[in-house]
C-alpha positions as CSV (number, residue, x, y, z in Angstrom):
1,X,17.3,-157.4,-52.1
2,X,16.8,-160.6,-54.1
3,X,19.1,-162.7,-51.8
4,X,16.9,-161.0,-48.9
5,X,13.9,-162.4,-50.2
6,X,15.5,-165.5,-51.2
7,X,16.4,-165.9,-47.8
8,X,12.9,-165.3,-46.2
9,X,11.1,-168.0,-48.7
10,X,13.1,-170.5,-47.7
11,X,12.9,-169.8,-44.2
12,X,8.7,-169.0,-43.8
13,X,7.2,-172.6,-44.2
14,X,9.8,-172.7,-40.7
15,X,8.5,-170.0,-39.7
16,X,5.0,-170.9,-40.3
17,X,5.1,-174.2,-38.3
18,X,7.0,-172.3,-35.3
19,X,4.0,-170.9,-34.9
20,X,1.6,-173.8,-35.3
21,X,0.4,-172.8,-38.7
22,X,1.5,-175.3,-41.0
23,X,3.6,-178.8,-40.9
24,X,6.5,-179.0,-43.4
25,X,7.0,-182.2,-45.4
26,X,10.1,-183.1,-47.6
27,X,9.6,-184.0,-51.5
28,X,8.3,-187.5,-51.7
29,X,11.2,-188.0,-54.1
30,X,14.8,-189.2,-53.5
31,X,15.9,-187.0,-56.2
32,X,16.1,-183.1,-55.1
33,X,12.9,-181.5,-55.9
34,X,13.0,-178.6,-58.0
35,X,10.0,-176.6,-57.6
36,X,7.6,-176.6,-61.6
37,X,8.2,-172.9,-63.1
38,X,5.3,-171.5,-65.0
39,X,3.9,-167.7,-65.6
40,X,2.3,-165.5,-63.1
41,X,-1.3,-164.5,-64.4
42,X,-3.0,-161.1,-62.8
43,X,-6.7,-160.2,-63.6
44,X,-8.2,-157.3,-62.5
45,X,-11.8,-158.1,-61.5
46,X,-12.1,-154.3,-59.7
47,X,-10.0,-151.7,-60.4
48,X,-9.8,-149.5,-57.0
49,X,-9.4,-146.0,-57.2
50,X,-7.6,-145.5,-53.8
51,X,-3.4,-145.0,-53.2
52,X,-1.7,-147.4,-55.6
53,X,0.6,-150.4,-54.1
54,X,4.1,-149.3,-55.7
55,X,6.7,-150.9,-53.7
56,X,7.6,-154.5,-51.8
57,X,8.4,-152.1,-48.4
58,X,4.7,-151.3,-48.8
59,X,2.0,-152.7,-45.9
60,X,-1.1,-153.6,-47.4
61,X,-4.5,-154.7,-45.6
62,X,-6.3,-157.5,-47.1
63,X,-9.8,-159.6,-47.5
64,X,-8.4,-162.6,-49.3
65,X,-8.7,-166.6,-50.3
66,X,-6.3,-168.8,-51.5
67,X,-7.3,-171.8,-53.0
68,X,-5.7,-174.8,-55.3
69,X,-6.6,-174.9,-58.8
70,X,-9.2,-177.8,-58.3
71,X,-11.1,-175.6,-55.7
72,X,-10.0,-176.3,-52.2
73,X,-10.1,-173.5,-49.8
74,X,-6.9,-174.0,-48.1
75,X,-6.7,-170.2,-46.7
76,X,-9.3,-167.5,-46.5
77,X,-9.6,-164.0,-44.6
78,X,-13.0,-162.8,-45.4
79,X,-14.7,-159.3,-44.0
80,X,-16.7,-161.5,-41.9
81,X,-13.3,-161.9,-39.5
82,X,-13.8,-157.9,-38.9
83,X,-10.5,-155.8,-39.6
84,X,-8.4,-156.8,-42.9
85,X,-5.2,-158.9,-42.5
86,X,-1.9,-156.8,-42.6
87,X,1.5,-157.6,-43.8
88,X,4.4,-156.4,-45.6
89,X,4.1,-156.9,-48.8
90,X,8.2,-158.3,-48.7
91,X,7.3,-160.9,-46.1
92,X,4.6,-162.7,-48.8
93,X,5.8,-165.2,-51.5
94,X,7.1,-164.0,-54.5
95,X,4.0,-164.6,-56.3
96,X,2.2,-162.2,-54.3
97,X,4.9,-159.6,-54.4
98,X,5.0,-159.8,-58.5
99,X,1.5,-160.1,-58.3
100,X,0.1,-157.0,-56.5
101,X,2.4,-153.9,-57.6
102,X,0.3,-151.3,-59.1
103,X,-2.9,-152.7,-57.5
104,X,-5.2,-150.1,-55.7
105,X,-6.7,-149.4,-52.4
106,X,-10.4,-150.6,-53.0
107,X,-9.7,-153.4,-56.1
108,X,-9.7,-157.0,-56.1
109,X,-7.7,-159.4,-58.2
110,X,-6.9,-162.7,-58.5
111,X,-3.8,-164.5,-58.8
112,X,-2.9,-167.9,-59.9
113,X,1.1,-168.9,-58.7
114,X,3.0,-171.4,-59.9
115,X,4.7,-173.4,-57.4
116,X,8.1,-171.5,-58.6
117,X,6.5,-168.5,-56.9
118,X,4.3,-170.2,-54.3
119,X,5.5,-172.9,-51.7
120,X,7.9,-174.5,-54.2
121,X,8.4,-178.5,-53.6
122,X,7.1,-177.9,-49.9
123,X,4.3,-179.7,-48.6
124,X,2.4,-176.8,-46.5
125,X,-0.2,-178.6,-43.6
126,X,-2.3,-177.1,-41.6
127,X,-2.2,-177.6,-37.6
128,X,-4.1,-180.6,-37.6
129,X,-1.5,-182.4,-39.5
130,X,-3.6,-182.5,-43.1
131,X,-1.7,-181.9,-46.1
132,X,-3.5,-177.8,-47.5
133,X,-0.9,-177.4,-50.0
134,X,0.9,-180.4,-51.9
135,X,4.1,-179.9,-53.1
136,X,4.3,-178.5,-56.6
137,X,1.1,-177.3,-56.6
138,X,-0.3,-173.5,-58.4
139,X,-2.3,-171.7,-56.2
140,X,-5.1,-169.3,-56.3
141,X,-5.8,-166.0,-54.4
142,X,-8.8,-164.0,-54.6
143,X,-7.6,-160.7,-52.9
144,X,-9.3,-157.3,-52.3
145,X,-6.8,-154.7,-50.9
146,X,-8.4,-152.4,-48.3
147,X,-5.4,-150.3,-47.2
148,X,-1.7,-149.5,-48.0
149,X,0.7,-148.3,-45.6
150,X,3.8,-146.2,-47.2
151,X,6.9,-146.7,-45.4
152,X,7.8,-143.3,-43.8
C-alpha cells in the first residue's frame, strides 16, 4: 500500500498539469533536492458528530483552503462554489491522508504539512504559469468535511 501511494505522489503534480492545473518546475539546485521533513500538526477547531473518516479507501466531501504559512491562498473550495469537492482520500497527499483519519462528518480542522508530506521539492504553478506552491514549502488547509463515502 505504501509503494501504491508512493507511486501516485510522485506521479500527481503530472497528473495535475495534464490537466491544466498546475506547471511543474525542477529544484533550482544542481544538487538532488530532498524534500524538508518536519511533524504533521492536526487541530480540531469543530468536532463533528457525523460518520467518522476511518480509512484511506474512504471518499470524503469537502469545503476547504490551502494556503502557505505566510498567508497566500493558493487553493480554496468554499460553500459558495455549491456542492463540496469529492475525492478519495488515497488519491490526496500524504499529509492529508495522516491528517484527516478519525475526523467527522460536520468538523473542521486545520492542517499544516511539511513539504515531506505536501508537494515535496516540487514547484506547483497554477495555469497561468505563476509559481502557488514553491518548492519546499509547509502548507496550510482549513478543511470542513461534509460527507464520507464507505467503500462497499
Amino acid at each position: 500500500m505504501v509503494a501504491l501511494i508512493t507511486v501516485f505522489l510522485r506521479r500527481l503534480p503530472t497528473l495535475l498539469a495534464a490537466m491544466g492545473l498546475m506547471t511543474l518546475t525542477a529544484c533550482s539546485s544542481s544538487d538532488p533536492c530532498v524534500p524538508e521533513s518536519g511533524t504533521l500538526v492536526t487541530t480540531d477547531v469543530t468536532i463533528g458528530n457525523g460518520d467518522e473518516l476511518t480509512s484511506v479507501d474512504d471518499s470524503i466531501y469537502v469545503y476547504y483552503t490551502g494556503a502557505l504559512t505566510n498567508g497566500n491562498i493558493f487553493n480554496i473550495w468554499t460553500v459558495d462554489y455549491g456542492e463540496p469537492l469529492g475525492f478519495r482520500l488515497n488519491e490526496l497527499i500524504v499529509g492529508w491522508q495522516d491528517g484527516m483519519i478519525g475526523m467527522k462528518e460536520g468538523g473542521r480542522r486545520l492542517l499544516t504539512i511539511p513539504p515531506d508530506l505536501g508537494y515535496g521539492c516540487v514547484e506547483q504553478r497554477d495555469r497561468f504559469g505563476r509559481v502557488v506552491i514553491p518548492e519546499n514549502a509547509t502548507t496550510e488547509f482549513d478543511i470542513t468535511l461534509v460527507k464520507v463515502a464507505h467503500p462497499k
